[in-house]
Every structure is written in structure tokens, then in C-alpha cells.
NURO-381249 format. One line per 4 residues: number of its first residue (from 1); for each residue x, y, z of N, C-alpha, C. Coordinates in Angstrom, 2 decimals, decimal comma. Layout:
NUM) X:Y:Z:X:Y:Z:X:Y:Z  ...
This chain:
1) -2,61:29,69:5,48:-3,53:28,58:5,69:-3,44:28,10:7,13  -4,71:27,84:7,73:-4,05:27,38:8,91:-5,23:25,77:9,03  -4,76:24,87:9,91:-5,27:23,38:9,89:-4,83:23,19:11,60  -5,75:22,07:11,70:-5,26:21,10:12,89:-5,10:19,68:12,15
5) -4,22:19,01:13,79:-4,26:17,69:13,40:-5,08:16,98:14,70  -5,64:15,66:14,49:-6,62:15,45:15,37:-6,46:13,93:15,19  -6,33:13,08:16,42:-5,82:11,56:16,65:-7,26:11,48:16,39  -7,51:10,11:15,53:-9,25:9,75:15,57:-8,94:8,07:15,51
9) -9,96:7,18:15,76:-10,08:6,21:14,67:-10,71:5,74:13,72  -10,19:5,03:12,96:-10,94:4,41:11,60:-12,64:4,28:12,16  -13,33:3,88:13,01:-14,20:4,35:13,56:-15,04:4,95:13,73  -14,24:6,35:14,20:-15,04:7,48:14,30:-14,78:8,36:13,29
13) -13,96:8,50:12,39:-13,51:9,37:11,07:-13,20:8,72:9,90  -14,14:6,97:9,57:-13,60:6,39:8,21:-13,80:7,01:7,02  -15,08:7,63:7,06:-15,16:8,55:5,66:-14,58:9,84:5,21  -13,93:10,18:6,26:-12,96:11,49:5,68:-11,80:10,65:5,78
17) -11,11:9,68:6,79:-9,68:9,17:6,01:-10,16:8,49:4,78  -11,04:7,83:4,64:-11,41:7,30:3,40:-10,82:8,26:1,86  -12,22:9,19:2,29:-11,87:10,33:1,10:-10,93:10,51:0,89  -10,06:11,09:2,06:-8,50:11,82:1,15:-7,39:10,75:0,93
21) -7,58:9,53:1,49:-6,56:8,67:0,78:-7,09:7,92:-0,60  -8,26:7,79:-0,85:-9,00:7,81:-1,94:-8,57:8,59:-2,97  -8,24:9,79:-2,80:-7,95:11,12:-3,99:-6,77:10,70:-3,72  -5,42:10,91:-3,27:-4,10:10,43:-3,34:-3,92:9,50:-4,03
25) -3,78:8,49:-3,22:-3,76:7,29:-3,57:-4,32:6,80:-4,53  -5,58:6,51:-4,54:-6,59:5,90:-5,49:-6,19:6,13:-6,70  -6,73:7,75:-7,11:-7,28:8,50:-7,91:-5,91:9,07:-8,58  -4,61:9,44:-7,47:-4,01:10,37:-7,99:-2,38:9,56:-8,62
29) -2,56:8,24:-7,90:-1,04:7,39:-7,12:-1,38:6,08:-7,67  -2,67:5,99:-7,98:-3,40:4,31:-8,89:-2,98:3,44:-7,78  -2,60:3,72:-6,79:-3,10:2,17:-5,84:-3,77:1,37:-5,74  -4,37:0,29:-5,97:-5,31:-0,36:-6,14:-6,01:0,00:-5,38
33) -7,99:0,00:-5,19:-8,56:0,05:-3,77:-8,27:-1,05:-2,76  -7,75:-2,28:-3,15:-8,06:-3,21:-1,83:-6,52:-3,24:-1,47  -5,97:-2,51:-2,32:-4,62:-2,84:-1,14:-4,39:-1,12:-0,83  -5,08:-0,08:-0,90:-5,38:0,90:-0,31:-6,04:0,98:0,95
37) -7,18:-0,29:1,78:-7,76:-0,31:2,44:-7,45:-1,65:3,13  -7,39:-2,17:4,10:-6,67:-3,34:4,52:-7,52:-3,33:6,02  -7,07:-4,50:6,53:-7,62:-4,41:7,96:-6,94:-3,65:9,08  -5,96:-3,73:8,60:-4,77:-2,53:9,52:-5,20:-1,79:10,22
41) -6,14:-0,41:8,97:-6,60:0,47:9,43:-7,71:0,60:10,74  -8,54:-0,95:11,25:-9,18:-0,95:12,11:-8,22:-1,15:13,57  -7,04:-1,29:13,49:-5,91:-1,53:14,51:-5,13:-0,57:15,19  -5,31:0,44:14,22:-4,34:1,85:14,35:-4,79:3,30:14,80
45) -3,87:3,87:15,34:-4,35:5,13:15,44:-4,44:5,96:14,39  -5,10:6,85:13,81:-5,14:7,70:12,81:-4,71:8,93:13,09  -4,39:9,61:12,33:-4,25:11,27:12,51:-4,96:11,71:11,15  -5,58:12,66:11,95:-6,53:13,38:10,34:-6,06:15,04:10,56
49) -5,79:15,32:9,29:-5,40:16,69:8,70:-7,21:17,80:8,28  -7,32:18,52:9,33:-8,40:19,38:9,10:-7,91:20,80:8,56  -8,70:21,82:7,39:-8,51:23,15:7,51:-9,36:23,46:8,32  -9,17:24,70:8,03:-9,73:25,87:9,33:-11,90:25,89:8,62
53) -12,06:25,54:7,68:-13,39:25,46:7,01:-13,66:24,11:7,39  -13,04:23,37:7,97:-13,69:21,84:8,90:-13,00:20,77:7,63  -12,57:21,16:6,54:-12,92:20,19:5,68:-11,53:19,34:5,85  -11,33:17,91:5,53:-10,24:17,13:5,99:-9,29:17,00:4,92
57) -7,82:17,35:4,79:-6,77:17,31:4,04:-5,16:16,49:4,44  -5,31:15,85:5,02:-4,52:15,04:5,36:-4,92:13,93:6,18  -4,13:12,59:5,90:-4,41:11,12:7,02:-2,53:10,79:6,89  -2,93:9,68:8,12:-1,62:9,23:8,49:-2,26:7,85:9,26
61) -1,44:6,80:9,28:-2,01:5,67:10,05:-0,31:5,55:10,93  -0,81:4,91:11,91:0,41:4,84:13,09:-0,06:3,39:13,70  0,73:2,32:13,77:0,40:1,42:14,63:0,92:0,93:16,25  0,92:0,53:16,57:1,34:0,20:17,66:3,23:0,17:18,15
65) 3,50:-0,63:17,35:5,04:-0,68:17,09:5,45:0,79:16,79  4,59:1,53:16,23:5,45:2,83:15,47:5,48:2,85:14,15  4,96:1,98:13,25:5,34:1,67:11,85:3,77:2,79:11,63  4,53:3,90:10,48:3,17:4,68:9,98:3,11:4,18:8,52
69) 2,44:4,48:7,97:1,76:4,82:6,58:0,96:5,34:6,04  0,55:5,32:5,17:-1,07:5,62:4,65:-0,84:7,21:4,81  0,12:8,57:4,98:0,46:9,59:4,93:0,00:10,03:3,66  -1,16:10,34:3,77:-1,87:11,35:2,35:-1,52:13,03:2,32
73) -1,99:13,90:1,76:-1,83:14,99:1,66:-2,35:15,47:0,29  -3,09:16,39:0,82:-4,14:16,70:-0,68:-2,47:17,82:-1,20  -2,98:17,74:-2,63:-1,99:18,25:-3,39:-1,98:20,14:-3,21  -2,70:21,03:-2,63:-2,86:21,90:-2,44:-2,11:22,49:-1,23
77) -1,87:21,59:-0,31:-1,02:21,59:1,07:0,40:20,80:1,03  0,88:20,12:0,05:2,30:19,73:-0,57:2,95:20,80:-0,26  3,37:20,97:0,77:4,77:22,13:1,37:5,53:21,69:2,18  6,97:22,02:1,94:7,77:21,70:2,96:7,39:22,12:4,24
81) 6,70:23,11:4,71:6,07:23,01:6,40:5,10:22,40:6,95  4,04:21,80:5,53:3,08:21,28:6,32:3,50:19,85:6,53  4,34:19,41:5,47:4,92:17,61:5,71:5,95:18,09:7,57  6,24:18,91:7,61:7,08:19,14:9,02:6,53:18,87:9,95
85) 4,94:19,79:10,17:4,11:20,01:11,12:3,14:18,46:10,90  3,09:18,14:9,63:2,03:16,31:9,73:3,13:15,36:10,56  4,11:15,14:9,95:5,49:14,61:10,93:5,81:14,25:12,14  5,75:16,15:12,20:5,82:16,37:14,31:4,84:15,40:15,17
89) 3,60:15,64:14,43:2,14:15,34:15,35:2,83:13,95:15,00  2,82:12,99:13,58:3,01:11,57:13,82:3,88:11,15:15,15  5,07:11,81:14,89:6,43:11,37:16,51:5,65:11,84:17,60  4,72:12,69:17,34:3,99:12,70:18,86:3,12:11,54:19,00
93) 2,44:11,04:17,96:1,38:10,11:18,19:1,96:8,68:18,40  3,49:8,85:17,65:4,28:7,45:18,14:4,65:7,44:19,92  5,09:8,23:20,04:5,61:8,98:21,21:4,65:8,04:22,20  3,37:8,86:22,25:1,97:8,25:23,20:2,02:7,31:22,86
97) 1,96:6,13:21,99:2,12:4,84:21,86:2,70:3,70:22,45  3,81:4,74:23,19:4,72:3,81:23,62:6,10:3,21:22,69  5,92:3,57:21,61:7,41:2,88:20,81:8,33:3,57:20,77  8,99:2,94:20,53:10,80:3,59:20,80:11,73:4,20:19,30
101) 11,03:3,78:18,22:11,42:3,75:17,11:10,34:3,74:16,23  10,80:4,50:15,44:9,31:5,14:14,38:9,77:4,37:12,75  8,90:3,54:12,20:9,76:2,90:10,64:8,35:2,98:9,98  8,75:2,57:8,77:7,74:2,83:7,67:8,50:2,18:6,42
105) 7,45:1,85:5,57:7,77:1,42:4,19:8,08:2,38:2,96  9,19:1,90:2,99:9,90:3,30:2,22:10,39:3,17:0,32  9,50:3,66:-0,20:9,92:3,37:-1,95:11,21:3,18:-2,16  11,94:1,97:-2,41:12,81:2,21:-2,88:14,00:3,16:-3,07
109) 13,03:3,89:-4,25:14,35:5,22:-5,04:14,23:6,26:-4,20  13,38:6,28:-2,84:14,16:7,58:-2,21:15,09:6,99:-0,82  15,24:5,83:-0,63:15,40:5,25:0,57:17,12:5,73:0,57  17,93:6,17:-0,10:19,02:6,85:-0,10:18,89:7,96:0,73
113) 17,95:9,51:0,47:17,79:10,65:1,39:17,44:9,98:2,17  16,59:9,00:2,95:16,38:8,86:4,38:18,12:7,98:4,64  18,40:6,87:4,42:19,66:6,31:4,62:20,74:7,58:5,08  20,59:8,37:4,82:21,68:9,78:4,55:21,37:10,38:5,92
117) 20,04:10,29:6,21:19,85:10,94:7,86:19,65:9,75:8,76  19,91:9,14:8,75:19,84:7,93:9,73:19,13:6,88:10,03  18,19:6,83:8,97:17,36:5,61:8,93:18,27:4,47:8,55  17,52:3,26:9,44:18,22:1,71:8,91:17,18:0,72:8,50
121) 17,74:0,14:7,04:16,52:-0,65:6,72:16,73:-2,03:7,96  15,55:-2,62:7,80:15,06:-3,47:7,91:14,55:-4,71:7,21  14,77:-5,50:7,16:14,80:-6,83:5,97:14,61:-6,76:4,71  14,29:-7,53:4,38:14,76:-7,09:2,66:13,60:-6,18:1,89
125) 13,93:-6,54:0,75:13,35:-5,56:-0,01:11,83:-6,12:-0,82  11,15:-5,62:-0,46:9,55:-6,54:-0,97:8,83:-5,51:-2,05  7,81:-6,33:-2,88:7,23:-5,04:-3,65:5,33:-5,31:-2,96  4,84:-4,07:-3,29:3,82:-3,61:-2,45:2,97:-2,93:-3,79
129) 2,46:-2,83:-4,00:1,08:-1,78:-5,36:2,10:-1,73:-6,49  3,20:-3,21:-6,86:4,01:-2,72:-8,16:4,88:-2,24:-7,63  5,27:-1,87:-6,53:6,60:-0,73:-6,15:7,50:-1,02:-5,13  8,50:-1,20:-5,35:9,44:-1,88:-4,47:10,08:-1,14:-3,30
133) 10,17:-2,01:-2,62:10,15:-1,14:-0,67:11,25:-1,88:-0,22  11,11:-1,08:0,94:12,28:-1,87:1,92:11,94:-0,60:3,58  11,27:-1,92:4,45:11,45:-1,01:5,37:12,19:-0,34:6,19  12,32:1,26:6,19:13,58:1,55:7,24:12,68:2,40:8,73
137) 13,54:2,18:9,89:13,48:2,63:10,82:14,64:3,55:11,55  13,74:4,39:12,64:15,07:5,28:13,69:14,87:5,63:15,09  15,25:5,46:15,75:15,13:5,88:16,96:14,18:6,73:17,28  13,03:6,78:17,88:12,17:8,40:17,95:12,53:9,51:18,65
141) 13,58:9,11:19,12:14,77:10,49:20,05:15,44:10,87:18,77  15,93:10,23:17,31:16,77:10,93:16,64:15,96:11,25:15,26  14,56:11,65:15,57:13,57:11,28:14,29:13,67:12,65:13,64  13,84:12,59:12,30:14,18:14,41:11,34:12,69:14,18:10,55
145) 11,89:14,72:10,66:10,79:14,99:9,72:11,07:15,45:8,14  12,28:16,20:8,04:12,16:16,92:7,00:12,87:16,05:5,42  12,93:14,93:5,48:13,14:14,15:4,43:11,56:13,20:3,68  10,91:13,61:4,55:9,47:13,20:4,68:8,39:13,97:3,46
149) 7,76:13,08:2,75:6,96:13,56:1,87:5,35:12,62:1,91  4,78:12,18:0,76:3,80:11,09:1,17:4,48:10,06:1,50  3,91:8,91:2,09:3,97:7,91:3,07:3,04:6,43:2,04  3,05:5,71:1,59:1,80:4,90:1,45:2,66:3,85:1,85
């Protein structure tokens, strides 16, 4: 299979990030729609996941600070290389941003495998769509992609 990844914004690509966090999320993950869609997304940089047939299979939102989310992935591209290669491009897109440290809202019950590679939470523990979080962060010089799966 082969894909690009491509910085856009909410903007100029809302209806394909739309779509595929729609099918994830929405459809696949029951997120509610309005706390699937927020104003955020008009603030942030995006990354959109294209195949090689144009059609769009991955989003990622990145903000300013470095904090991502919204990491979709159609269920057909769920591989340990392509979460590597969506990853890479995010620390690159943090990278250009300017932040120093890349964090995200992290479920709970996996926040152990990231804790284990070097993430540190960050204040307490809040719940978000029913599901309890706690944000952790890391340095973007010591950032490991490969504990990385969806993102919401």
C-alpha cells in the first residue's frame, strides 16, 4: 500500500478530516458528534492520511503547544508501520511548530505502555466522551512513536 501525508487546514480539507474521523470515531468509537468536532479544529494544523487512489485514510490534529489528537485511522491501515510513519510526520509537524514537547490525552488503561517509555502525565485525571484521561507529555528530542495507536 502506499499513502502520503499532507499538512492541510480544517479549511481547506474539512470534509475529508470530517469523513474519516466520522467513521472512527463517530460510527466506529461512539463519540458523540459535538464533542467529536469542537472549535479546536479551526486553530490547528491538520495532517491528512491520503492513498495512492487520492482517497483520504487518516487525520491527526496538532496544536500549537504540541498537544495532538483527533489521530484517526481507517481500520484497513491499523498496522504497526503505518501508526510509525502517521507519528513521524506528527513530530515533524510538531517540530515546525515550534514546540519543544509533544503531549496528548491519553486513555487511561494504556497510559502505563506510554509511562514505561517516558511519557509524564500532566495534571490530573479528567473524563472526556465517558472515558477517563490524563494528559501525558515528552520531550520531542526523546519522542518513540511506536507505543502509539488511535489518538482521540
Amino acid at each position: 500500500m502506499s499513502f502520503t501525508f499532507k499538512q492541510v487546514t480544517w479549511r481547506e480539507k474539512r470534509k475529508e478530516l470530517k469523513q474519516v474521523r466520522e467513521k472512527v470515531f463517530v460510527y466506529e468509537y461512539h463519540i458523540p458528534i459535538d464533542i467529536e468536532f469542537d472549535n479546536c479544529d479551526l486553530n490547528c494544523q491538520h495532517l491528512l492520511g491520503i492513498d495512492h487512489q487520492g482517497n483520504s485514510i487518516a487525520t491527526a490534529r496538532i496544536n500549537n503547544q504540541g498537544e495532538i489528537g483527533r489521530v484517526a485511522v481507517l481500520q484497513a491501515y491499523r498496522t504497526n508501520e503505518f501508526y510509525n510513519l502517521i507519528f513521524q510526520q506528527i513530530a515533524l509537524c510538531v517540530k515546525q511548530l515550534g514546540a519543544d514537547e509533544l503531549s496528548f490525552n491519553c486513555n487511561l488503561i494504556e497510559k502505563d505502555k506510554f509511562t514505561q517509555c517516558g511519557y509524564a502525565a500532566r495534571g490530573n485525571v479528567f473524563m472526556e466522551a465517558g472515558i477517563p484521561r490524563q494528559r501525558l507529555a515528552c520531550p520531542l528530542s526523546r519522542f518513540d512513536p511506536k507505543p502509539f495507536t488511535l489518538v482521540h
